[in-house]
N, CA and C of each residue as an Amber inpcrd file, in Angstrom:
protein
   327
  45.3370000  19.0330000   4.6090000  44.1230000  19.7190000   4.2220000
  43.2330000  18.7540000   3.4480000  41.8970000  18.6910000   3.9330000
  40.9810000  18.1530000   2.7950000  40.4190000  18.5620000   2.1450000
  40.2530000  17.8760000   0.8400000  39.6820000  18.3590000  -0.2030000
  37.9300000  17.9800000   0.2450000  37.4970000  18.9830000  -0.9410000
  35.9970000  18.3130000  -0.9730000  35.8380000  17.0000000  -1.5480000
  36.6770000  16.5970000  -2.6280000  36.5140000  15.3060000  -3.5190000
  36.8610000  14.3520000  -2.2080000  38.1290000  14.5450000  -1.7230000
  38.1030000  13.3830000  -0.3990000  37.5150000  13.6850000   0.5830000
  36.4280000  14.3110000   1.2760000  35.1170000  14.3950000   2.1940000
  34.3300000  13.5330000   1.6180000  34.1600000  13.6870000  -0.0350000
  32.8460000  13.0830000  -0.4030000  33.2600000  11.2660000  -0.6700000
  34.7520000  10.8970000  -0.6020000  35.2200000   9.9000000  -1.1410000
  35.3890000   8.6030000   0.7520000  35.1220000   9.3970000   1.5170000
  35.2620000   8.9620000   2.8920000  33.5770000   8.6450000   2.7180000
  33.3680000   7.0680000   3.5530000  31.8730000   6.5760000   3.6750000
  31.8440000   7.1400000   5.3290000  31.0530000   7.9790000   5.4170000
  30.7340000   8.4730000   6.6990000  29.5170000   7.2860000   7.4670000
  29.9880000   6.7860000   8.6470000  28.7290000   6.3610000   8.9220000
  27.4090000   6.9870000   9.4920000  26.2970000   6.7160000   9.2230000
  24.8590000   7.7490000   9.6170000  23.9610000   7.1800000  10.3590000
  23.6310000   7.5740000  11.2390000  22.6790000   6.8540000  12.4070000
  21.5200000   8.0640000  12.0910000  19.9150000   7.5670000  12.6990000
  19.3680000   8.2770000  12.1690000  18.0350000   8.3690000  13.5650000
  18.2060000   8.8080000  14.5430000  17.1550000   8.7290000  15.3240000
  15.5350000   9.7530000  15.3830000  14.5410000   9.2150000  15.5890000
  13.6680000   9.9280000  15.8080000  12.1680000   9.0650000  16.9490000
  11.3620000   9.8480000  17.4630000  10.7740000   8.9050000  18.3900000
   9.0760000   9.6020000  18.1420000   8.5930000   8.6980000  18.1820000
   6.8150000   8.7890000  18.2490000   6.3470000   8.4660000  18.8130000
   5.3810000   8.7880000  19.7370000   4.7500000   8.1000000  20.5020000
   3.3320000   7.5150000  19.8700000   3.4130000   6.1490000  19.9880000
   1.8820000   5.7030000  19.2670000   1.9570000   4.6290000  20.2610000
   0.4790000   4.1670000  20.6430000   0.3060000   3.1680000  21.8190000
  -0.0130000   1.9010000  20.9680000   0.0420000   0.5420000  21.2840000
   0.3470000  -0.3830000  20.9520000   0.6040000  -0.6410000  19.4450000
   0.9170000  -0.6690000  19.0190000   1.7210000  -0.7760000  17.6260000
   2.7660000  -2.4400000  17.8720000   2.2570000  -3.1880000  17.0290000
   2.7100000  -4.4370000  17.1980000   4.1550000  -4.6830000  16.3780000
   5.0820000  -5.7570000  16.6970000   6.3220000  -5.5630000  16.7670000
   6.5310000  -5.4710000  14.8340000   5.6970000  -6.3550000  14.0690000
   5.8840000  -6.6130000  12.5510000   5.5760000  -5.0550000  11.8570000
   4.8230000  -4.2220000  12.4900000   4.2700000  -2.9310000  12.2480000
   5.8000000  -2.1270000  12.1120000   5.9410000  -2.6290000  13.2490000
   7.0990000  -1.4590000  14.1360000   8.3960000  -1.9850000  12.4790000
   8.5280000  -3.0940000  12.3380000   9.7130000  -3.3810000  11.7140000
   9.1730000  -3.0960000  10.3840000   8.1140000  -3.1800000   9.5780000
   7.8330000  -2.5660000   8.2350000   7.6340000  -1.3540000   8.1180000
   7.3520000  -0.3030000   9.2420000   7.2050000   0.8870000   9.3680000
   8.9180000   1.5860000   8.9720000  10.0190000   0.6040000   9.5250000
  11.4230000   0.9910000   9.9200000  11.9900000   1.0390000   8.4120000
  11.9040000   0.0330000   8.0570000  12.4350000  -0.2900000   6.5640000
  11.8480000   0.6990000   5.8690000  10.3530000   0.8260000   5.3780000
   9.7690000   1.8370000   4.8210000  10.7980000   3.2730000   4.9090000
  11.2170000   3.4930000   6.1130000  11.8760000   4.8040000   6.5380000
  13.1050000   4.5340000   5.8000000  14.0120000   3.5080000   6.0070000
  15.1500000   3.2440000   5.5680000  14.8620000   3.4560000   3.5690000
  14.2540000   2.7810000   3.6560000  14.1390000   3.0340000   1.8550000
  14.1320000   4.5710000   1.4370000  12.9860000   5.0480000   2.0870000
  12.5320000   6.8180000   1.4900000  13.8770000   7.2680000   1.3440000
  14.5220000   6.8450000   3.0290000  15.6030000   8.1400000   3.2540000
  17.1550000   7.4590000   1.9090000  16.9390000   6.3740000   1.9180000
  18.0420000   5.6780000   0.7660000  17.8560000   6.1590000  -0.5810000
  16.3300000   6.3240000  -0.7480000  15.8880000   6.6690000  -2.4010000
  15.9980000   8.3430000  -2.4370000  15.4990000   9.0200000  -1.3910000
  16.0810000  10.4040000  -1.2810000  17.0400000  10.7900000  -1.5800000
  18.0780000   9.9460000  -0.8730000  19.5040000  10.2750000  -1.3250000
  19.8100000  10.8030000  -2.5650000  19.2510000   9.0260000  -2.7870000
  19.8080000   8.8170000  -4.4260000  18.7510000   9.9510000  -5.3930000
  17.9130000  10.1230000  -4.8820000  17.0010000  11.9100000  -6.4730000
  17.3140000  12.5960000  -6.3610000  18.8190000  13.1150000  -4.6390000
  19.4190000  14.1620000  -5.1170000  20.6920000  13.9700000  -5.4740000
  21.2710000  13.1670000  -5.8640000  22.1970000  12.6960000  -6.5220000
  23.3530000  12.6810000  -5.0410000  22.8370000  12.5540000  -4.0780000
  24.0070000  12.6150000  -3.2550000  25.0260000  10.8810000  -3.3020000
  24.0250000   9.9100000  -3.5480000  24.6600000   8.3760000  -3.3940000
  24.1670000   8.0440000  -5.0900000  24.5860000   7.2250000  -5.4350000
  24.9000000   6.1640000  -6.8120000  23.5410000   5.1420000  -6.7470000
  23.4350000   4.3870000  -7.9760000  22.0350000   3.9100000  -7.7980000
  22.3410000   2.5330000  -7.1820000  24.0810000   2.0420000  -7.9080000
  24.8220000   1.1550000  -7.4640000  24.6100000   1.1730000  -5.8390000
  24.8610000   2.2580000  -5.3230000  25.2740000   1.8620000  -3.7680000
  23.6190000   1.7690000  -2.7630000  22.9760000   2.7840000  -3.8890000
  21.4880000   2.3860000  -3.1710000  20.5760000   0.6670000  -3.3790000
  21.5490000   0.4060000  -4.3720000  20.9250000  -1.0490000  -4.1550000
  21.7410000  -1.3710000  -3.4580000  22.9980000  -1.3000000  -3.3520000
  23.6870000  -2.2160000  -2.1010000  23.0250000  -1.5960000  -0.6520000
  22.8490000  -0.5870000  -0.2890000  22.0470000  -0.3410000   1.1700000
  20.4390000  -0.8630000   0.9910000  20.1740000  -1.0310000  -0.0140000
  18.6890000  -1.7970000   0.2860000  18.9980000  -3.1140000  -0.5210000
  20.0950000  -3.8620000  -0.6530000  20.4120000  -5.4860000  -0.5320000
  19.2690000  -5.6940000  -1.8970000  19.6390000  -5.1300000  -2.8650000
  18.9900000  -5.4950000  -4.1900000  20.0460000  -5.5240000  -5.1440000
  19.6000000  -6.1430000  -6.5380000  20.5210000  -5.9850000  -7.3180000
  20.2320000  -4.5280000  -8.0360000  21.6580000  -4.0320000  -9.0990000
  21.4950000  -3.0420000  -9.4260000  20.5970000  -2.6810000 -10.5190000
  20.0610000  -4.0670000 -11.4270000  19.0110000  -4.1980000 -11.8640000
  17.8710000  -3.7600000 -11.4410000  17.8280000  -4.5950000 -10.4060000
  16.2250000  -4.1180000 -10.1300000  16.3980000  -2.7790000  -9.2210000
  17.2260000  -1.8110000  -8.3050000  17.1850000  -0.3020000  -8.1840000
  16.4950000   0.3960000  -9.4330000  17.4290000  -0.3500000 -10.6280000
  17.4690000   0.7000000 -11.8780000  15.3460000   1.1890000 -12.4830000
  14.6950000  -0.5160000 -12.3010000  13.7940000  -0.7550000 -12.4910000
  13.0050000  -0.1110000 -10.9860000  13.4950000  -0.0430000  -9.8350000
  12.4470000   0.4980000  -8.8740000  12.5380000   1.8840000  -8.7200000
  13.8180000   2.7380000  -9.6640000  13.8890000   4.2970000  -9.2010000
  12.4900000   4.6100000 -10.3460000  11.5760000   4.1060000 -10.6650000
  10.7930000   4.6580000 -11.5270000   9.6220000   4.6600000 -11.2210000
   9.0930000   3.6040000  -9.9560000   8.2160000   3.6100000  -8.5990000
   8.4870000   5.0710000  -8.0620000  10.0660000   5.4360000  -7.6220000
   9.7540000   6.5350000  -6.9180000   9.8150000   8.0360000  -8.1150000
  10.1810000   7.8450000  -9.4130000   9.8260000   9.2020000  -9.8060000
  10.7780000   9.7000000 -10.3690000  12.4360000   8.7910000 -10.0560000
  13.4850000   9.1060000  -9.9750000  13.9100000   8.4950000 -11.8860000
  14.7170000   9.2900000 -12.2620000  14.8290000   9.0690000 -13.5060000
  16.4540000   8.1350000 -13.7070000  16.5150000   7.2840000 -14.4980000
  17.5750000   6.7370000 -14.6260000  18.5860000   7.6340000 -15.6660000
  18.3000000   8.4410000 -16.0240000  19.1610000   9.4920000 -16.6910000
  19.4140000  11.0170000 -15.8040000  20.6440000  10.7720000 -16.8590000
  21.1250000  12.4940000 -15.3020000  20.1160000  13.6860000 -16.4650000
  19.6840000  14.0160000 -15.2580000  18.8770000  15.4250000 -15.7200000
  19.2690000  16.2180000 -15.8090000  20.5130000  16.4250000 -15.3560000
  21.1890000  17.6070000 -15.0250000  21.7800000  18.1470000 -16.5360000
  21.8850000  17.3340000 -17.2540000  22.9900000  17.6360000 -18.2900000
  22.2120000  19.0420000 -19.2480000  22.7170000  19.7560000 -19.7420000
  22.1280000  20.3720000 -20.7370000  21.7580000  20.0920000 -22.3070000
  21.0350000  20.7630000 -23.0610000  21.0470000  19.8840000 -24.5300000
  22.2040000  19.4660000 -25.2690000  23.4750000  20.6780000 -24.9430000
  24.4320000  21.0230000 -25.6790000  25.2410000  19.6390000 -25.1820000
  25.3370000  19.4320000 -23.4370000  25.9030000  18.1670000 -22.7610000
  25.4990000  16.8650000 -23.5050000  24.0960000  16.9670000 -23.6220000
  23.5310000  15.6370000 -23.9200000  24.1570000  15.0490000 -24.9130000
  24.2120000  16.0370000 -25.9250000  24.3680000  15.7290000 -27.9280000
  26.0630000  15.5630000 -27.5700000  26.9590000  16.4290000 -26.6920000
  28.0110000  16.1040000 -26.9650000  28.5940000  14.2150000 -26.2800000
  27.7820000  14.2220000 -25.4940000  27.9770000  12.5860000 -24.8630000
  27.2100000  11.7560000 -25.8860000  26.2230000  12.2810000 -26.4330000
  26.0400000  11.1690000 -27.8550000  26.0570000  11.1160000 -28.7640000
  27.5070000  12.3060000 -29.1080000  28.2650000  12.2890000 -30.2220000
  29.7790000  11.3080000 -29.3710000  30.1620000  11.1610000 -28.3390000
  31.0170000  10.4540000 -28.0440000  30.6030000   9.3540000 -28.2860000
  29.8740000   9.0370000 -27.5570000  28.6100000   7.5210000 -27.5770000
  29.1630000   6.9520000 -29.0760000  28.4940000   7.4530000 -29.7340000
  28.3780000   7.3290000 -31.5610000  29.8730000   6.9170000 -32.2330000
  31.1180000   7.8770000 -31.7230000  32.0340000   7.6610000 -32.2000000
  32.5310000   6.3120000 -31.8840000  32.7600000   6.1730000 -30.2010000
  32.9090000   4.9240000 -29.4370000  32.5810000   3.6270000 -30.2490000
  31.2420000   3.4330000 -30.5070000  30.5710000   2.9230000 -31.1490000
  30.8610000   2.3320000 -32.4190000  31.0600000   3.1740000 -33.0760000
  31.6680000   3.2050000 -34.7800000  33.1150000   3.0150000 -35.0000000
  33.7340000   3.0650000 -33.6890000  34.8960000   2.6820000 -34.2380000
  34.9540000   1.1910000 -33.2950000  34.7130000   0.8220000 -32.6570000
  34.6180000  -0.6010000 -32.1350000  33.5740000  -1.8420000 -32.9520000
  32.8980000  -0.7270000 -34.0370000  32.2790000  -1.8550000 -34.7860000
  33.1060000  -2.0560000 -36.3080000  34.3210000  -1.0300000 -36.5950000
  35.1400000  -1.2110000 -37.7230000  36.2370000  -2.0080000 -37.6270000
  36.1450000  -2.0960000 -36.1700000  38.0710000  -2.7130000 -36.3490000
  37.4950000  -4.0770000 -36.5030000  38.3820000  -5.0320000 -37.2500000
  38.2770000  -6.3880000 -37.4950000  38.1010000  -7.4270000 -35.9570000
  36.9320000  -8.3510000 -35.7560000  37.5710000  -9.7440000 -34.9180000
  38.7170000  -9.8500000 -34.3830000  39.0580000 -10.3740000 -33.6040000
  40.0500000 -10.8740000 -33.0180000  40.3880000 -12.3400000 -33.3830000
  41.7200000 -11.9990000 -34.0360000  41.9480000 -13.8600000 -34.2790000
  41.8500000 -14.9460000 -33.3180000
């Protein structure tokens, strides 16, 4: 039996066809038009949280730096929105503790 966690943990591969008819459209058109498509549908993904920002820079061959810096071109926030206030404060009351105790313990000899 599968779980949902292992459906979502399997990389499915996705082909994506669609056809237009437009009369001469030159070949550099045709290939910046393609990519354009490839990005939307990659950055889509990623604003509904279906893919990682990590893996959307690896399908558009960037570093995860600069995704982090281009999800803000599309609108897309580098923080989960999802969380509630009560979520937020309790992850940055972890944050805080984390924090405070990795800045008490002594150097390493």
């Amino acid at each position: 039996m599968t779980t949902e966690n292992q459906r979502h943990s399997q990389p499915t591969p996705l082909q994506i066809s669609f056809y237009l008819v437009v009369n001469n459209v030159s070949e550099a058109a045709q290939a910046k038009a393609l990519a354009k498509a490839r990005e939307a549908y990659v950055m889509t993904l990623l604003a509904e949280g279906e893919i990682s920002s990590g893996k959307a820079a690896s399908l558009l061959d960037m570093s995860r730096l600069d995704m982090l810096e281009y999800m803000g071109t599309w609108g897309i926030s580098i923080f989960d929105d999802s969380l509630t206030p009560t979520e937020l404060e309790q992850q940055v009351k972890q944050a805080s503790e984390i924090l405070s105790q990795s800045t008490s313990e002594p150097p390493a000899a």
